[in-house]
Each structure stands twice: as C-alpha cells, then as structure tokens.
C-alpha positions as CSV (number, residue, x, y, z in Angstrom):
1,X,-31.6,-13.2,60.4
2,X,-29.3,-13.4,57.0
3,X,-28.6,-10.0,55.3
4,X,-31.1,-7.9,54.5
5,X,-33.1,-8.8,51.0
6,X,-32.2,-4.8,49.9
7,X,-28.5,-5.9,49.5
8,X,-29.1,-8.6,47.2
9,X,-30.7,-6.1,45.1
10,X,-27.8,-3.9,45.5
11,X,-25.7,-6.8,44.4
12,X,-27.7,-7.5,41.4
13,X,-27.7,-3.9,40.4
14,X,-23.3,-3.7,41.4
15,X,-23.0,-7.2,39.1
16,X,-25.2,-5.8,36.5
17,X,-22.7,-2.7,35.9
18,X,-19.9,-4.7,36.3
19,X,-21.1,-6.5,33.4
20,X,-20.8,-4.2,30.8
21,X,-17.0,-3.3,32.0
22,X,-15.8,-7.1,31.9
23,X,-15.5,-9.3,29.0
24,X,-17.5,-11.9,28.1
25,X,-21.5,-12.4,29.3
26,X,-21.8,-14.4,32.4
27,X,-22.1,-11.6,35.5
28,X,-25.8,-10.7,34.4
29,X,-26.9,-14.4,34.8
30,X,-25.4,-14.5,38.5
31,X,-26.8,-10.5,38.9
32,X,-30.0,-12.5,37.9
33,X,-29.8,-14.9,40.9
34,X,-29.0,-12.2,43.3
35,X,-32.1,-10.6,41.9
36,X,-34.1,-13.6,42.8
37,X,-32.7,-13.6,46.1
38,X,-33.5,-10.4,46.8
39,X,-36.9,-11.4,45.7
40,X,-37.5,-14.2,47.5
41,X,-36.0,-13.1,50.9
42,X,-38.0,-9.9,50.9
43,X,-41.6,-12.4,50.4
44,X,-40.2,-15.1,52.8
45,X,-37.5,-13.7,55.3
46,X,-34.9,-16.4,54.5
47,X,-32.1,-17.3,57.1
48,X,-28.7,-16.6,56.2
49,X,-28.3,-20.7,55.2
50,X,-31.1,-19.9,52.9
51,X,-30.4,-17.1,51.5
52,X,-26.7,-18.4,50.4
53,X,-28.6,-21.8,48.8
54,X,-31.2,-19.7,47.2
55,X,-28.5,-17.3,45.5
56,X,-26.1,-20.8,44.6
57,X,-29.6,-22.4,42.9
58,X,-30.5,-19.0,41.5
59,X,-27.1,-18.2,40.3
60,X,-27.0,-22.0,38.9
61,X,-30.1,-22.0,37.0
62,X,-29.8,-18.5,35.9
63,X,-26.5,-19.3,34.5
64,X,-27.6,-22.9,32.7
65,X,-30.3,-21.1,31.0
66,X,-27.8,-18.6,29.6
67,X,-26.2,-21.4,27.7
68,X,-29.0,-22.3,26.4
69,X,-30.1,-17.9,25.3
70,X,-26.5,-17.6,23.7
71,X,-26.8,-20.7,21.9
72,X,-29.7,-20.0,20.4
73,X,-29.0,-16.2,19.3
74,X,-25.4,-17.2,18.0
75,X,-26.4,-17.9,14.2
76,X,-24.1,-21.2,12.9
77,X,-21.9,-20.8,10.1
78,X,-22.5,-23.3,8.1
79,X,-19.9,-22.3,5.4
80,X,-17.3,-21.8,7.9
81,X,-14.4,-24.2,8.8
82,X,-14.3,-25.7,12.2
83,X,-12.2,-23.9,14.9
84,X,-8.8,-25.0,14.8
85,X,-9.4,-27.1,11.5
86,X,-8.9,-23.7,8.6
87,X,-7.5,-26.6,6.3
88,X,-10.9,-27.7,6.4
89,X,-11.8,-24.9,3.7
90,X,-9.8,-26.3,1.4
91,X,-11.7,-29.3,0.6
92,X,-13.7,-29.0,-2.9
93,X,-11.7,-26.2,-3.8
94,X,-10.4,-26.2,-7.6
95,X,-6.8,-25.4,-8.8
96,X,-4.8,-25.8,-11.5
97,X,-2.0,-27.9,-11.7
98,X,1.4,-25.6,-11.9
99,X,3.9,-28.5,-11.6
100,X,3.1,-31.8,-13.8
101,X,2.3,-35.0,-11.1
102,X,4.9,-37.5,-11.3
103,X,4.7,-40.9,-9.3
104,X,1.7,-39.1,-7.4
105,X,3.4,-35.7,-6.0
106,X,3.1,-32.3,-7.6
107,X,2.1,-28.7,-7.2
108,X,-1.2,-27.0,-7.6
109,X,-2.2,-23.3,-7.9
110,X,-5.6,-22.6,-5.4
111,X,-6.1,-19.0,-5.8
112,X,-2.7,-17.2,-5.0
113,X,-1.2,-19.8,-3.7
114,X,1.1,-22.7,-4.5
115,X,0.1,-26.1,-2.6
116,X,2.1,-29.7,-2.6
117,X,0.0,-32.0,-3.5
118,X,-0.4,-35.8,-4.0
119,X,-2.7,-37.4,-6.6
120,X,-3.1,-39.5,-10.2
121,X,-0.1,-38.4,-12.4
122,X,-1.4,-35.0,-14.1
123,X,0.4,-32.6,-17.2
124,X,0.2,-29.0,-15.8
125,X,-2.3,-26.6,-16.7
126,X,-5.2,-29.7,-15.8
127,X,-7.7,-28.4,-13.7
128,X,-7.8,-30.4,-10.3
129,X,-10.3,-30.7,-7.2
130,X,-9.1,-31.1,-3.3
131,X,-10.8,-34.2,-2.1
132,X,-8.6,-34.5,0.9
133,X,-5.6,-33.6,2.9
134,X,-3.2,-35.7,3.7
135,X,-0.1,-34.8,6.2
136,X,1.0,-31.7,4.5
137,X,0.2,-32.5,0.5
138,X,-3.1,-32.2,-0.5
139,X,-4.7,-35.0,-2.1
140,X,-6.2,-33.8,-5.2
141,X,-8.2,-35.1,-8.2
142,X,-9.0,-34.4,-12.5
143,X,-11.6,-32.0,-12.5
144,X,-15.0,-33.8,-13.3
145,X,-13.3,-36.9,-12.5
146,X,-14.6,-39.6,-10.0
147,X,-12.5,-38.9,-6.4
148,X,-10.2,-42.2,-5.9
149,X,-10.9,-44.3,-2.8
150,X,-9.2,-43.2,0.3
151,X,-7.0,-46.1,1.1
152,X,-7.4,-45.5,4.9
153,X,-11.0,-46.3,4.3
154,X,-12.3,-49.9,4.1
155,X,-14.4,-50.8,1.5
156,X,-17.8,-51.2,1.6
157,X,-18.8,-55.3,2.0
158,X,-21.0,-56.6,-0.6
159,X,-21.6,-59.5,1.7
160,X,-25.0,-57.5,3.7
C-alpha cells in the first residue's frame, strides 16, 4: 500500500498555492500530475512503485503540454528585434548623413543619435538607409538608391 490517494490531492492543492507565490509558471503543471495521481490511485489503489511512475508520467506530460499552452497564448512580435540582437532594429532605418563619407567611413544621424558608419562616399545632409551592420560601423546606403552587394555574399551563378 503506497500513500494514500487524499495526499496527492493535498499536494496538488499545497503546489497549486505555491504557485502563485513563486516566479515563473511551471508548479501548476506538476500540481496537475499530482492531481492525476490522486485520481488515479483513488479508482485503482496503486502501489507505492505506481503511484511514484504515475505522478513522474503525469508530472511529465502535464508539464510538455504546458509548452505547448504558453506557446500558443504568448502573441509573437513580429516588429520586435531578436533577444540579444537590439542592433537588429536598426536595419531599414533612415538617417541623415552628419559627417561627409570619405573613402567609405562617416557619420550618420538616426534619430538622436550619432552612428559610425561605412558606405559609398556621401556630402552631408544626404539622406541614407541602414542595409547592414558591420563590426561596429553601420553599413549604410543613398536613400532610394539600390543597396550595394554584400561582399561576404557570393554572387548568384548564372550557370543553373
């Protein structure tokens, strides 16, 4: 005889509070499998070996299909930057140039900011597009002009 199927429902209630007092979301899923094995061992009488598989399982599946509630509630930004990549943002932003481009390297204006930048020689005042970032300088083109090939990128074959 395992323990008795009322404490797993006192557990699931005890990790069911405890849940609102912790951060982040993961006690009510495993509360969930104790509530199953509360469940189950009051309808079938499990052992004690069954009881503990029955609550890993539970708490395993219960937990697995979680991931899969909170994924689908969280909404996706779509206009956000990646975690860890805020530079990201930057790309298709427009600037003005605030310090004329010679031999490729100048400053631009994006917002409130001053950037380094690298790009086609430019007078200042020319209104300029991020394409990319490079390093610390962002690579920037003329406003309404066609981006320049990465050089990093190999271009496309004709030969197909």
């Amino acid at each position: 005889m395992g323990v008795a199927w009322w404490a797993w429902a006192v557990l699931a209630g005890v990790l069911a509070l405890a849940e609102m007092g912790v951060p982040g979301a993961y006690l009510m899923w495993i509360a969930l499998g104790a509530a199953l094995t509360s469940i189950i061992d009051a309808a079938f009488g499990l052992s004690l070996e069954g009881q503990l598989g029955t609550f890993a399982a539970a708490s395993a599946l219960s937990c697995i299909a979680g991931y899969f509630v909170y994924r689908r509630l969280q909404p996706r930004h779509r206009g956000e930057p990646p975690l860890n990549e805020p530079h990201r943002a930057l790309l298709g932003a427009r600037g003005t140039v605030c310090e004329a481009f010679v031999n490729g390297r100048g400053k631009i204006r994006l917002g409130d900011s001053v950037w380094l930048a690298a790009g086609p020689d430019l007078a200042e005042g020319t209104p300029v597009v991020v394409s990319g970032i490079r390093g610390t300088r962002l690579a920037v083109d003329r406003l309404g002009a066609k981006p320049a090939p990465d050089p990093a990128t190999p271009a496309p074959s004709d030969q197909e």
